[in-house]
ZASE-214565 format. One line per 10 residues: number of its first residue (from 0); their letters; for each residue z, x, y of C-alpha. Coordinates in nm, 2 decimals, always signed. Each point is the difference from the previous one (the first is absolute). Example, Ala and Ser with C-alpha at 12.3 -4.5 7.8 and 13.67 -1.06 7.14 Angstrom:
BEGIN
0> as> +0.78,+1.23,-0.45  -0.07,+0.14,+0.34
This chain:
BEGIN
0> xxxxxxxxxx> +1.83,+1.39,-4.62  -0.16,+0.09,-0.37  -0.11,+0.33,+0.01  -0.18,+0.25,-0.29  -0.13,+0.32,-0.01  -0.35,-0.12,+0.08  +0.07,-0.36,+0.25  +0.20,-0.11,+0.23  +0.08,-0.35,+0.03  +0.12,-0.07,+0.36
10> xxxxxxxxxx> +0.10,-0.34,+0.21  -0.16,-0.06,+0.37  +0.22,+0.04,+0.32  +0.14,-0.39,+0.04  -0.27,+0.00,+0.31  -0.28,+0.05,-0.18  +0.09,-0.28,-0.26  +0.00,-0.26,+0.27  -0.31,+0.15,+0.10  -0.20,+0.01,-0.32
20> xxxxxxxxxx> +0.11,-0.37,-0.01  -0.16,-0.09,+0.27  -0.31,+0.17,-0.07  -0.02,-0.15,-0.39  +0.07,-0.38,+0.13  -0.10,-0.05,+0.39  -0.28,+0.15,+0.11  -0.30,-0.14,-0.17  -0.19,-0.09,+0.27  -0.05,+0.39,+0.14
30> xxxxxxxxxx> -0.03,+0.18,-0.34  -0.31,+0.23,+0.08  +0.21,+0.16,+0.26  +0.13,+0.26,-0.30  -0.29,+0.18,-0.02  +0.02,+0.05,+0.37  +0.32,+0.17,-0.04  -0.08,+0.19,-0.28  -0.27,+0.18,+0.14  +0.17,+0.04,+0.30
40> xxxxxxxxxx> +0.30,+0.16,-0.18  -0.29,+0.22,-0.19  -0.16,+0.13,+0.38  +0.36,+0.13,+0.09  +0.04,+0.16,-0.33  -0.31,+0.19,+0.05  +0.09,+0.05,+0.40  +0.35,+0.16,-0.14  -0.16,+0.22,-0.22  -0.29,+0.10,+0.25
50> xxxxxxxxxx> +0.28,+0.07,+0.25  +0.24,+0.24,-0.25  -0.34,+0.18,-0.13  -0.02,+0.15,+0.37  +0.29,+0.21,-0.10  -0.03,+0.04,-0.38  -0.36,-0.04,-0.10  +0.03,+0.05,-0.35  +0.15,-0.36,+0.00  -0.39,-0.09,-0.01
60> xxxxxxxxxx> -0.08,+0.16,-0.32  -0.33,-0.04,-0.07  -0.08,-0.37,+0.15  +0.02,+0.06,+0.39  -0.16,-0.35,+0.03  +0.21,-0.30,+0.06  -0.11,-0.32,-0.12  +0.16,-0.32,-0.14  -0.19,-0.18,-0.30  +0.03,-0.35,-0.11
70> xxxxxxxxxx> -0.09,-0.09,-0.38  -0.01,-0.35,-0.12  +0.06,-0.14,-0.34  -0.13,-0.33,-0.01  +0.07,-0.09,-0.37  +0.36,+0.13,+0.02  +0.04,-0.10,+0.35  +0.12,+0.37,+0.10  -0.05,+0.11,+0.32  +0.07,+0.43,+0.08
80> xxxxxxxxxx> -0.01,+0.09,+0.34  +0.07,+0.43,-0.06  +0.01,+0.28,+0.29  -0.02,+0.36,-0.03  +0.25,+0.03,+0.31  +0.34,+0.16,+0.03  +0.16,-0.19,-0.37  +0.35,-0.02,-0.04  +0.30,+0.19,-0.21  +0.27,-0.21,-0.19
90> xxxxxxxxxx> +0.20,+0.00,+0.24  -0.24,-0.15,+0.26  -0.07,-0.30,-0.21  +0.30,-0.05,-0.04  +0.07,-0.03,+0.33  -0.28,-0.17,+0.11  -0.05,-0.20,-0.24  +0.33,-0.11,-0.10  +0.22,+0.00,+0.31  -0.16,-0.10,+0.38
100> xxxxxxxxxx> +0.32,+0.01,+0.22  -0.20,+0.20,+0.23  -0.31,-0.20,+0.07  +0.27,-0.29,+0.16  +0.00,-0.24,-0.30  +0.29,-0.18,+0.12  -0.17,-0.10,+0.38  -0.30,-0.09,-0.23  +0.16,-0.25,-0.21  +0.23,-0.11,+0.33
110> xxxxxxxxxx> -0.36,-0.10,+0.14  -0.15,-0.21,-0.27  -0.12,-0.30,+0.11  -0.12,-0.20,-0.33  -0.32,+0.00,+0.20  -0.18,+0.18,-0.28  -0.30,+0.12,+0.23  +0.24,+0.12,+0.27  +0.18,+0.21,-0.30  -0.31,+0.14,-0.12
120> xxxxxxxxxx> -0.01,+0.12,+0.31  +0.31,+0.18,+0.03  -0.03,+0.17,-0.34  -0.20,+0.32,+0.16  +0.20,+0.02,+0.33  +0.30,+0.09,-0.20  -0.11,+0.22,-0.25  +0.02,-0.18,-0.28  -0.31,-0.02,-0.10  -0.04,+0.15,-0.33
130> xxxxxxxxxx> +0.22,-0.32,-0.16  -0.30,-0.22,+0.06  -0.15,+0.09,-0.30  +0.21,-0.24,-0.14  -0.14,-0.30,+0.18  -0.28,+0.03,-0.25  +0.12,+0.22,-0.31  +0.25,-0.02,-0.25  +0.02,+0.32,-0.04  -0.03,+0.24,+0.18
140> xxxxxxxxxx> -0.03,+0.44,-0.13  -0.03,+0.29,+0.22  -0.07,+0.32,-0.16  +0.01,+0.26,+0.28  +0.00,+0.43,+0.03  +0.14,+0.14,+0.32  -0.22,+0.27,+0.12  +0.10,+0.38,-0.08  +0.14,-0.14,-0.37  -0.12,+0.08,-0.31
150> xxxxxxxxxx> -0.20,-0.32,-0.21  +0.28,-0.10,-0.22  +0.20,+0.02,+0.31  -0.12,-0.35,+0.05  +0.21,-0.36,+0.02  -0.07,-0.33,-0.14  +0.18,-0.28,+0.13  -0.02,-0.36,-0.08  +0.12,-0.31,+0.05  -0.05,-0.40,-0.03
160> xxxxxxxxxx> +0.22,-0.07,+0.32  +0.23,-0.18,-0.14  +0.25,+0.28,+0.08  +0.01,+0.29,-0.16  -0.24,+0.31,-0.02  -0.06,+0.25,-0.24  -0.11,+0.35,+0.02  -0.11,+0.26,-0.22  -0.16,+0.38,-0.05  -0.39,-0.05,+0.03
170> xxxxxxxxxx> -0.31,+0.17,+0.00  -0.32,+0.03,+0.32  -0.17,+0.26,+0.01  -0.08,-0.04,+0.34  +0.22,-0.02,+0.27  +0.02,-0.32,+0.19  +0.15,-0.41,-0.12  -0.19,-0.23,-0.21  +0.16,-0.37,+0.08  -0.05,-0.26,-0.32
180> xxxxxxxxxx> -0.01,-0.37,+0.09  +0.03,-0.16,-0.30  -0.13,-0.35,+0.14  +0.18,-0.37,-0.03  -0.26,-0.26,-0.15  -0.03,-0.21,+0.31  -0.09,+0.34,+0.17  -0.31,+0.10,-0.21  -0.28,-0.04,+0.29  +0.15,+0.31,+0.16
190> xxxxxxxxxx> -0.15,+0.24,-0.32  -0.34,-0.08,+0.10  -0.21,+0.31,+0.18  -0.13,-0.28,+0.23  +0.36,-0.12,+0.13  +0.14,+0.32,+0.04  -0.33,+0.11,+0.20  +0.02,-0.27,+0.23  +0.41,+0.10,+0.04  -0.05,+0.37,+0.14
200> xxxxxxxxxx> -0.30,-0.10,+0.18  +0.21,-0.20,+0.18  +0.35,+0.14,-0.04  -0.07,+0.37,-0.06  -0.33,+0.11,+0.16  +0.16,+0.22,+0.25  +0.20,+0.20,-0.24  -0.10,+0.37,+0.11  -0.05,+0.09,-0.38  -0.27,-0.13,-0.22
210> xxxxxxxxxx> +0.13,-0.31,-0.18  -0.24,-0.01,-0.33  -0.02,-0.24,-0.27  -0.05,+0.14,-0.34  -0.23,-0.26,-0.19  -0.01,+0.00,-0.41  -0.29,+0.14,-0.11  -0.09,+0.21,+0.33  +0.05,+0.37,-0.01  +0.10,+0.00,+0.38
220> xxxxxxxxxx> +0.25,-0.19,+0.17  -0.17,-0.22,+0.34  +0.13,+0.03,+0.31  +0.10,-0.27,+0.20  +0.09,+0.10,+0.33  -0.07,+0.18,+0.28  +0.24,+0.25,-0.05  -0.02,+0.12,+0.33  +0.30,+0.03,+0.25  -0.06,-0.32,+0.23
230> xxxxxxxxxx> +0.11,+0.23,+0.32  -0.25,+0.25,-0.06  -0.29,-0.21,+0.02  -0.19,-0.11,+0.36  +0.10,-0.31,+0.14  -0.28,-0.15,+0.01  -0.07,-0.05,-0.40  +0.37,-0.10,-0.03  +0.01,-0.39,-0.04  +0.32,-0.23,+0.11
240> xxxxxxxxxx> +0.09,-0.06,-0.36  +0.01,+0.34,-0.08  +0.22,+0.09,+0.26  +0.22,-0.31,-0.12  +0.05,+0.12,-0.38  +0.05,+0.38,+0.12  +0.31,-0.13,+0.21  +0.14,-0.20,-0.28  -0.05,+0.28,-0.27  +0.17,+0.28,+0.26
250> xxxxxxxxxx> +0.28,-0.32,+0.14  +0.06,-0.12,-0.30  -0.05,-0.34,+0.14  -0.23,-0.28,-0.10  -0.02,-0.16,+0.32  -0.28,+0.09,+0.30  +0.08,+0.26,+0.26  -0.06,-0.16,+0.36  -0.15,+0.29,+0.12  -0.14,+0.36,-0.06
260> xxxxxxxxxx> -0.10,+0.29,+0.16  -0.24,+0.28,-0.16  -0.04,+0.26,+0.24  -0.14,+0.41,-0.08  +0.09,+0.28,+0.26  -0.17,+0.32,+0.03  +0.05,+0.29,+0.18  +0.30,+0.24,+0.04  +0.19,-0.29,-0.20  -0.20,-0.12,-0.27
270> xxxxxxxxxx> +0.13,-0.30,-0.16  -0.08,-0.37,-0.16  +0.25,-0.30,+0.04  -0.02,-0.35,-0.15  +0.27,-0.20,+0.11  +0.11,-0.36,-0.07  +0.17,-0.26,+0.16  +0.17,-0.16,-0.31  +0.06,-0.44,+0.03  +0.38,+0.04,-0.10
280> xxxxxxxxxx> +0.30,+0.19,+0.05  +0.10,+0.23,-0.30  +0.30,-0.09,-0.17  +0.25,+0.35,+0.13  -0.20,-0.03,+0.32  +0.37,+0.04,+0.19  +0.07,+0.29,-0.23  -0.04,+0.29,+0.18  +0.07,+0.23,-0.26  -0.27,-0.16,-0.27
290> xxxxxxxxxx> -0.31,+0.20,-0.09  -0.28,-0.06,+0.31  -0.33,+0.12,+0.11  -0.31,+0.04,-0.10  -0.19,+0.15,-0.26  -0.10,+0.37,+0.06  -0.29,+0.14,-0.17  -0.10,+0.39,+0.08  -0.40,+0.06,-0.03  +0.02,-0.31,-0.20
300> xxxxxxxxxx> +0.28,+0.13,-0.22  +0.32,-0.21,-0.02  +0.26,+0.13,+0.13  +0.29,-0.24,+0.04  +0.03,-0.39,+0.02  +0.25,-0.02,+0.31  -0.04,+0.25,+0.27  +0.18,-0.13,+0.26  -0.05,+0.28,+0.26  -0.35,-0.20,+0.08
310> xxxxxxxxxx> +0.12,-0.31,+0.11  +0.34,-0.06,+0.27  +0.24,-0.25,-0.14  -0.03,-0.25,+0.20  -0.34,-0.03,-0.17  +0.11,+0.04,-0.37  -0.16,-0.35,-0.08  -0.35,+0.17,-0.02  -0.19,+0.11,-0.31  -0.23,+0.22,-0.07
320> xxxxxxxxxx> -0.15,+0.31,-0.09  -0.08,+0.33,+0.25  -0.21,+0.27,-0.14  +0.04,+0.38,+0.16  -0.23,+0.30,+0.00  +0.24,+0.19,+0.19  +0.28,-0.04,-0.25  +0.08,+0.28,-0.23  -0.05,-0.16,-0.37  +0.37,+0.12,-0.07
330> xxxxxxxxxx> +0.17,-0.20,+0.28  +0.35,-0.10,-0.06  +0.22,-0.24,+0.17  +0.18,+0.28,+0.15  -0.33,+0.13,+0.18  -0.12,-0.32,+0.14  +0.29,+0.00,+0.17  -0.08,+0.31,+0.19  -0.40,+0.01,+0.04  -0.19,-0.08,+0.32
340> xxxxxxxxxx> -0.24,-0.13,-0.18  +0.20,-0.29,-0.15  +0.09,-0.04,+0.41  -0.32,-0.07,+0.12  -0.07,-0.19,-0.30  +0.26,-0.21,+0.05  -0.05,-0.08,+0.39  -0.37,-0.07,-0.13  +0.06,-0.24,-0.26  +0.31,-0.22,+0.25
350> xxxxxxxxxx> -0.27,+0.00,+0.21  -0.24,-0.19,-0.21  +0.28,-0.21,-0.12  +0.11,-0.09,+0.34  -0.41,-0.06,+0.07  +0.02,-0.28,-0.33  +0.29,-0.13,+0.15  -0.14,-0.08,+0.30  -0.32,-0.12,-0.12  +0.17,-0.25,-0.17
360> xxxxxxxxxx> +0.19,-0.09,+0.24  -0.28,-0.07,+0.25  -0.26,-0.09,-0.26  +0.17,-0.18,-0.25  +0.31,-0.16,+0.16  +0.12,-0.22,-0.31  -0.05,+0.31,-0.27  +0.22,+0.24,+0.27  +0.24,-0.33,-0.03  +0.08,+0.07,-0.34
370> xxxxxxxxxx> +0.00,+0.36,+0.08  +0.29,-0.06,+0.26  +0.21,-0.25,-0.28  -0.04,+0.27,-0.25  +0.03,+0.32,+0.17  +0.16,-0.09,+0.36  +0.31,+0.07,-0.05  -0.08,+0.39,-0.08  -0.29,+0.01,+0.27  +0.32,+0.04,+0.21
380> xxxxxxxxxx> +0.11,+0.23,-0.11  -0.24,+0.23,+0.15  +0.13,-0.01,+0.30  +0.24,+0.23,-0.05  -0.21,+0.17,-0.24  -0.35,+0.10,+0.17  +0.04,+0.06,+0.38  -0.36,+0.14,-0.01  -0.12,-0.38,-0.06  +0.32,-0.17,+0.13
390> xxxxxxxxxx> -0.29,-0.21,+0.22  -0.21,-0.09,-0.25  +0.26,-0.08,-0.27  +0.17,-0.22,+0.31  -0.31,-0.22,+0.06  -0.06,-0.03,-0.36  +0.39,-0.17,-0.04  +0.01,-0.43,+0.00  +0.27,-0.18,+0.19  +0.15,-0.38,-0.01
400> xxxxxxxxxx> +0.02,-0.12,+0.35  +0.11,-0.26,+0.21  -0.39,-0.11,+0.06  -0.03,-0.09,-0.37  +0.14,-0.35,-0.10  +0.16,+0.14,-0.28  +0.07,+0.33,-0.18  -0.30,+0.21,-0.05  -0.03,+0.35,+0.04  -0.34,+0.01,+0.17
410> xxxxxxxxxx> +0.06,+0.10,+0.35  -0.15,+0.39,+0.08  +0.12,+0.22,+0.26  -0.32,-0.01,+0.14  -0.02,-0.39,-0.03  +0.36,-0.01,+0.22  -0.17,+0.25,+0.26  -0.26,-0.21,+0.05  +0.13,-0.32,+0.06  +0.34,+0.10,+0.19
420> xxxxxxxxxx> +0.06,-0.11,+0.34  -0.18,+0.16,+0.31  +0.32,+0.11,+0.13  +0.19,+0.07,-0.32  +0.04,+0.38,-0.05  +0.16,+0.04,-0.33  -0.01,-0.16,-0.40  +0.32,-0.19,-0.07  +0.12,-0.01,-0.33  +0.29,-0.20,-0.16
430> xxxxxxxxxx> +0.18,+0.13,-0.33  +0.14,-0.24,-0.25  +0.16,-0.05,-0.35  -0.31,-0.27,-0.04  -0.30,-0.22,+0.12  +0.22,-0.28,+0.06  +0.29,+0.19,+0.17  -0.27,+0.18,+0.22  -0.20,-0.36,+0.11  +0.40,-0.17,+0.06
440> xxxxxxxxxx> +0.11,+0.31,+0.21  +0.14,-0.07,+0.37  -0.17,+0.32,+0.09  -0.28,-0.09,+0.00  +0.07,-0.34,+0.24  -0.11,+0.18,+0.35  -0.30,+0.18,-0.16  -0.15,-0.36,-0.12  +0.13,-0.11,+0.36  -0.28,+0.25,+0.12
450> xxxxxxxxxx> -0.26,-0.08,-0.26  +0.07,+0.40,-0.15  -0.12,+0.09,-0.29  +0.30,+0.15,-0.25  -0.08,+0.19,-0.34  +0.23,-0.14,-0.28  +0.14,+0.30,-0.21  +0.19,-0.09,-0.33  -0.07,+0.23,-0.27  +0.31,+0.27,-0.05
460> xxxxxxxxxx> -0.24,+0.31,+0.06  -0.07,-0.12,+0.36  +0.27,+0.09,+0.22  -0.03,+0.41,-0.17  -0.40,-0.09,+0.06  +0.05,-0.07,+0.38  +0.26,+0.29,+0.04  -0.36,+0.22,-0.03  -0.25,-0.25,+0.19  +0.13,+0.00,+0.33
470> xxxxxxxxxx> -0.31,-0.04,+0.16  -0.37,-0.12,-0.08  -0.30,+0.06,+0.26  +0.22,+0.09,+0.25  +0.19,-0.33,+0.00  +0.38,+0.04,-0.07  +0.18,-0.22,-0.35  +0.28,-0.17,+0.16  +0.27,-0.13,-0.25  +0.07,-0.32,+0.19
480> xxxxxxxxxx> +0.41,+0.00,-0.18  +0.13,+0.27,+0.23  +0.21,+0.01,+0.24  -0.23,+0.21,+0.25  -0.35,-0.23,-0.01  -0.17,-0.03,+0.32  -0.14,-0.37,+0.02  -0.15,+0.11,+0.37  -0.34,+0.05,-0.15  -0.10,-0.36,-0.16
490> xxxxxxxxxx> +0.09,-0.18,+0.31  +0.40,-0.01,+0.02  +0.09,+0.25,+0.24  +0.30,+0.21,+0.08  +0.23,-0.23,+0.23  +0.34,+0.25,+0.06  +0.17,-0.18,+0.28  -0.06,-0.34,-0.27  +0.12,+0.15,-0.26  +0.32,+0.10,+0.23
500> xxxxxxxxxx> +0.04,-0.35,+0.11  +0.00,-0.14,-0.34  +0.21,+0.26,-0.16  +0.28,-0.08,+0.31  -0.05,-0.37,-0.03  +0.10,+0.01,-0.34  +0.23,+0.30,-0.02  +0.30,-0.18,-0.09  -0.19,-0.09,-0.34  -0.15,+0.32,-0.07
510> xxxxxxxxxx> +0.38,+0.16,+0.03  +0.17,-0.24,-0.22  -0.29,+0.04,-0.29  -0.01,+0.38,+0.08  +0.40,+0.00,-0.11  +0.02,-0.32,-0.29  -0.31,+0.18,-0.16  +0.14,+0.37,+0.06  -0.07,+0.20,-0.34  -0.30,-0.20,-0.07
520> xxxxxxxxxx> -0.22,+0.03,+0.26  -0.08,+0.29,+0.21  -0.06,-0.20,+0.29  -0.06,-0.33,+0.15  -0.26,-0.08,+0.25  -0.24,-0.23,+0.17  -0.35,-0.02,-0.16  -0.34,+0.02,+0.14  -0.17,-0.05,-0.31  +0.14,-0.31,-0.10
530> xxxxxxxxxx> -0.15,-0.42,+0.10  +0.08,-0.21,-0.27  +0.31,+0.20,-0.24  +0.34,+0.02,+0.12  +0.06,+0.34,-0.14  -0.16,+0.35,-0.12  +0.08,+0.35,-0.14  -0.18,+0.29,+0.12  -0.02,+0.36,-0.09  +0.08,+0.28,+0.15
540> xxxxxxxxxx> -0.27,+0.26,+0.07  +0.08,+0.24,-0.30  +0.20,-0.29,-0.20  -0.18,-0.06,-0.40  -0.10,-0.36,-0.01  +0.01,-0.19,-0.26  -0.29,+0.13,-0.25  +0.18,+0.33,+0.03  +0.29,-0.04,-0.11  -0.12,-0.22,-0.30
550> xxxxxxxxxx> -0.17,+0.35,-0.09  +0.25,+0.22,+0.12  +0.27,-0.22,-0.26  -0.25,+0.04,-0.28  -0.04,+0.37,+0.04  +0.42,+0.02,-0.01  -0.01,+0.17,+0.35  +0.28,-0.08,+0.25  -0.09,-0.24,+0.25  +0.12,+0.02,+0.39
560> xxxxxxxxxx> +0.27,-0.22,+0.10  -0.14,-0.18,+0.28  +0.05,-0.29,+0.24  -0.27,-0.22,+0.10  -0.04,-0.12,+0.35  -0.01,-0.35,+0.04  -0.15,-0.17,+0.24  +0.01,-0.43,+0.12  -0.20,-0.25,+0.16  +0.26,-0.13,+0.29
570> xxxxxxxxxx> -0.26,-0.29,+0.02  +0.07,-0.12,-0.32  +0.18,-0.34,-0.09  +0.23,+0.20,-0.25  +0.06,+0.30,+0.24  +0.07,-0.25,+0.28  +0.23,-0.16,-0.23  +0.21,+0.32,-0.09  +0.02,+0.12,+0.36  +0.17,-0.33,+0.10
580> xxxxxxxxxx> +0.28,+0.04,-0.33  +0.36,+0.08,+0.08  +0.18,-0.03,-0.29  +0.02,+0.34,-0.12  -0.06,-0.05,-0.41  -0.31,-0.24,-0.01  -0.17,+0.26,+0.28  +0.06,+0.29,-0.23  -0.10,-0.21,-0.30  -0.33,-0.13,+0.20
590> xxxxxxxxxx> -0.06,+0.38,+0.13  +0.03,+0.17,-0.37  -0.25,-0.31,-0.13  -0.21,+0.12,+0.29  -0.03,+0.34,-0.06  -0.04,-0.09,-0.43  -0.28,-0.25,+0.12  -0.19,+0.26,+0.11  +0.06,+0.25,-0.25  -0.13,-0.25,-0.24
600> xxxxxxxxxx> -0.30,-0.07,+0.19  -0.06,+0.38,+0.01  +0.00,-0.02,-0.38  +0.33,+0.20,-0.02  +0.29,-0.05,-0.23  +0.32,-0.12,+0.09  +0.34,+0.27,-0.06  +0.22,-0.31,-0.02  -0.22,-0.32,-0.10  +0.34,-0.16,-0.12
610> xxxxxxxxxx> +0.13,+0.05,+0.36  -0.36,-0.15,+0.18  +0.07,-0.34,-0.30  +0.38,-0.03,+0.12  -0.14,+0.02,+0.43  -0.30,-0.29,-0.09  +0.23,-0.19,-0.16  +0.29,-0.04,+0.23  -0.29,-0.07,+0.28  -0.15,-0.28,-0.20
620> xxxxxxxxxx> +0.33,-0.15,-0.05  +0.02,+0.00,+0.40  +0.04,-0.40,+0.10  -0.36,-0.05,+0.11  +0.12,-0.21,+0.28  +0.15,+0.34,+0.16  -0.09,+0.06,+0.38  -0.28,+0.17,+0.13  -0.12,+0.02,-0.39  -0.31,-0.25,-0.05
630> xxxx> -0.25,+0.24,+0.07  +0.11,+0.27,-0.19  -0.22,-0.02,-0.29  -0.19,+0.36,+0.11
C-alpha cells in the first residue's frame, strides 16, 4: 500500500480481481447491462437515504427531492450517472468498493459458466453490480458525500481495474455520488443521449425516482421515466413488460418471472402486494439464515429490503414488494415481529401466493413444472410449517410414481385420488435412496400384482415431509416399507389361519435363520408382500428409514440402534434352495447373503461389505454340479 497525506493507493480483495477480469475481457456481448446496474445501485442510494431521513430529517438539507441524472459527453466519451441519495463516507467506499466478501463473490465466480449472456445475468443477483462499469470504461471515478457531512467531507475514488484503487480528500457540495465512466473506444455509442434514452426506457423506466438526462446546452435536465412506483399504479395501465423489468430491477435477475400477482386491499387492513414467481432458484436458496423477503415500503417510503415477517419460509423463493398504510413509518425488525398487522398481512399475502401457485398449476402445467424443479424441494417444507394451508400446500406437491414409465415428479395428490382403485382406501407411498432403487424395489411386487398405484419418494426431505402429511382428503399415506401395512384394501385380504399354515409349514426354516441371523435381524418371517424377490427388510412402526438417518448423520445427531425385520418369499427358487441345506456353514453363508441382498436392494449400506465378498465368493466356488443346486440362480 502507498499512502500520503492527501491519497491512498490501495489493492482490490483477490475476489474482486478475478472479477474485474472477467468483466474487462468476457462479456462483450451484454455491455449495456452497466447502466442498468448503475441506476439501480443509484434508486437504493436514494431509498437509504429516504428511509434514514424518517428519523433525522436534516439528512435532507435543502434538496428533499430524489432524482438520479445522466450526462453524456460524446466528444470525450464520458458518461456521469450522479444521485443526490444517501453518499458514502471513506470508510464505506472503501468497503464497498474495494472489498465484496459480503455480496457472495466466491459462489459467484464458483457459478460462471463462460456463457457470457448467462454471466451477465448473474452480475445483479449477486450484488456486484457496480464492477460493470468496467465492461465498458477504463476508468472508472466516483466522487461521493455521505449525507449529514460537511462538502469537503467528500471521497474520490478511482481506478482502471487493473487492481488497484485510489482514494483521496474531495470536494461536492451536495450530498449524494457522482459515478465517472471514462469510456473504452470500442464503447463510444453508449455517450450518445439517444442510446442511453433507449437504455432506461427499457431498463430503468420503473425506477420510482425521476431518472433525467441533463443535455449540453439545456438549462433543465429531461426526464426519462415514469418515475412512479410500479405497485402504486392501477392494474389496468400496467403492461406485461413493465411488470417484467420491475421484477428484474427489485430480483436482481435478468431472466422473466413466470408469474405475478398485483393485488390492493382495503379496509381494516389496507395494503398493496406484487409478488413474483421468479424462473430459477437463487443461489443460498437452502440457506436458511441468508437475507429473505420482500421489499417493504411504508406510505410509499422504503423501509427495509428483506422483511421476512411477510412471507413463511417455505415460501422464501418469492419476490416482491408489500406497501402498508397501517405501518408506523418508524417500524423496526423488532416490531414486525410483534404487530397484528404484519399477521394479517402475512396470512393475506400466503394466500395469494398459494392462489399463483395453483393457477399455475391448473393453468399453466409446464411453467408450474419448472416451478416444482426449482422450488420443490422447499414447497415441502411447508408441511410442517403452515398447518393453516397444510391442504392446499399438499395438493400443490408433485410425486414420481409407479404409473409413470420413468422418473418424473408429476403425479398430484389429487391426480392419485382420482384414479385409485374403487376399493382402495388409502395412498401408498414407497421411500427410497433413488428413482432407480424405488422402480427395482421388491415392495412394490404385490402392489403391481394388483395394478396399485405407488408414489415414488427419493428426495432426502421426504421421509421428515410425510412425518406431517399423514393424511390428504380424508385418505390415509401409507408407507408401504413397514412392518404393519394392511394390503386387505387393494384386493389381498387378511388370510390368519394361511398365514398360520405357512409360518408352521416352514417353521423349521424360520427358526434356524431366526438364530444364524441373531444380532442382525430383529426377526424373520413369512411375507405377504412379496411374488417375484426372495427377500425384504421392513420397518418397524416408529423405526427411521433410510432418508432419515442420512439426515439424522449429517446433523451429528445419534442415530437408534435398530434391527430390521426381514421377511422371505418361501416360494422362491433361492428360499426353497436354503430350506433344503444341511450343512451348517454354506446355510449361514447363504442366509447372511440373504439378508445383505436385501439390504442392498433397500439402498442400505453394508456394516461388513468385506464379510458379504468373502460369503459370494465361497458360494460361487460351490461345484456347480452340487445337488439340488441348478435352479438356484434366484
Amino acid at each position: 500500500m502507498v499512502a500520503t497525506a492527501e491519497r491512498e493507493t490501495l489493492g482490490f480483495q483477490a475476489e474482486v480481481k478475478q472479477l474485474l477480469h472477467l468483466m474487462i475481457h468476457s462479456l462483450y456481448s451484454n455491455r449495456e447491462i452497466f447502466l442498468r446496474e448503475l441506476i439501480s445501485n443509484a434508486s437504493d442510494a436514494c431509498d437509504k437515504l429516504r428511509f434514514e431521513a424518517l428519523a433525522t430529517p436534516s439528512l435532507l438539507e435543502d434538496s428533499p427531492e430524489l432524482a438520479i441524472t445522466v450526462e453524456v459527453d460524446d466528444k470525450a466519451r464520458v458518461i456521469r450517472i450522479s444521485d443526490n441519495g444517501v453518499g458514502m463516507s471513506r470508510e464505506e467506499v472503501i468497503d464497498n468498493l474495494g472489498t465484496i466478501a459480503r455480496s457472495g463473490t466466491a459462489q459467484f465466480l464458483s457459478q460462471l459458466s463462460g456463457d457470457s449472456r448467462r454471466d451477465a445475468q448473474l452480475i445483479g443477483q449477486f450484488g456486484v453490480g457496480f464492477y460493470s462499469a468496467f465492461i465498458v470504461a477504463d476508468r472508472v471515478e466516483v466522487t461521493t458525500r455521505r449525507a449529514g457531512l460537511d462538502a469537503d467531507a467528500a471521497v474520490l475514488w478511482s481506478s482502471d481495474g487493473q487492481g488497484e484503487f485510489t482514494i483521496e480528500p474531495a470536494t461536492r457540495d451536495a450530498r449524494g455520488t457522482t459515478v465517472t465512466l471514462h469510456l473504452k473506444e470500442d464503447a463510444a455509442e453508449f455517450a450518445t443521449t439517444y442510446r442511453i434514452e433507449s437504455l432506461v426506457r427499457r431498463y430503468s423506466d420503473h425506477i420510482a425516482f425521476p431518472v433525467k438526462l441533463a443535455e449540453a446546452g439545456k438549462d433543465e435536465a429531461r426526464a426519462l421515466n415514469t418515475a412512479q412506483a410500479l405497485w402504486t399504479r392501477p392494474r389496468n395501465e400496467i403492461e406485461d413488460s413493465e411488470y417484467i423489468e420491475f421484477y428484474k430491477h427489485i430480483a436482481h435477475d435478468a431472466q422473466a418471472p413466470l408469474a405475478w400477482s398485483h393485488h390492493k386491499v382495503e379496509g381494516t387492513r389496507e395494503f398493496t402486494g406484487l409478488m413474483y414467481v421468479p424462473a430459477h432458484a437463487p443461489w443460498d436458496l437452502w440457506n436458511r439464515e441468508a437475507p429473505r423477503g420482500l421489499k417493504l415500503y411504508v406510505q410509499r417510503v422504503f423501509i427495509m429490503d428483506d422483511a421476512e415477517q411477510f412471507l413463511p419460509l417455505y415460501l422464501r423463493f418469492m419476490r416482491g414488494v408489500v406497501d402498508s398504510a397501517e405501518l408506523s413509518l418508524n417500524v423496526s425488525r423488532e416490531l414486525l415481529q410483534q404487530d397484528a398487522h404484519v399477521d394479517a398481512i402475512r396470512k393475506a399475502l400466503t394466500r395469494k401466493a398459494l392462489d399463483m401457485l395453483e393457477k399455475l398449476a391448473a393453468d399453466e402445467p409446464e411453467k408450474y413444472r419448472t416451478v416444482w424443479q426449482q422450488f420443490g424441494e422447499v414447497l415441502k417444507e411447508g408441511m410442517a410449517e403452515d398447518f393453516a394451508n397444510r391442504e392446499r400446500v399438499a395438493a400443490l406437491l408433485r410425486f414420481d410414481s409407479t404409473a409413470n414409465d420413468e422418473a418424473a415428479a408429476s403425479v398430484s395428490l389429487p391426480d392419485y385420488l382420482a384414479r385409485r382403485k374403487e376399493s382402495q382406501k388409502h395412498i401408498y407411498y414407497l421411500l427410497a435412496e433413488s428413482p432407480e432403487a424405488a422402480r427395482a424395489s421388491p415392495q412394490l411386487e404385490m402392489f403391481r400384482k394388483h395394478g396399485v398405484e405407488v408414489l415414488l419418494l427419493t428426495e432426502r426431505i421426504d421421509e421428515w415431509m410425510m412425518q406431517h402429511l399423514r393424511e390428504f382428503n380424508e385418505a390415509e399415506l401409507h408407507d408401504i416399507a413397514r412392518a404393519d401395512l394392511d394390503l386387505s384394501d387393494i384386493g389381498e385380504a387378511a388370510d390368519d389361519k394361511l398365514d398360520e399354515v405357512r409360518e408352521q409349514a416352514h417353521a423349521a426354516l424360520l427358526d434356524r435363520l431366526k438364530k444364524t441371523l441373531s444380532g442382525r435381524a430383529e426377526d424373520v418371517r413369512i411375507s405377504r408382500r412379496l411374488t417375484d424377490s426372495p427377500a425384504c427388510l421392513v420397518l418397524g412402526a416408529d423405526e427411521p428409514g433410510i432418508q432419515m438417518r442420512r439426515i439424522m448423520e449429517a446433523a451429528g445427531q445419534p442415530i437408534p440402534e435398530t434391527l430390521p425385520v426381514l421377511e422371505i418369499n418361501p416360494g422362491h427358487p433361492l428360499v426353497e434352495r436354503l430350506e433344503a441345506l444341511e450343512d451348517k456353514s454354506h446355510f449361514a453363508d447363504l442366509a447372511h447373503l440373504l439378508l445383505d441382498q436385501a439390504r442392498l436392494a433397500e439402498g442400505r449400506q453394508l456394516k461388513d461389505p468385506g464379510a458379504f465378498v468373502q460369503r459370494l465368493n465361497r458360494l460361487l466356488l460351490e461345484p456347480v454340479a452340487r445337488p439340488a443346486e441348478g435352479n438356484a440362480g434366484g
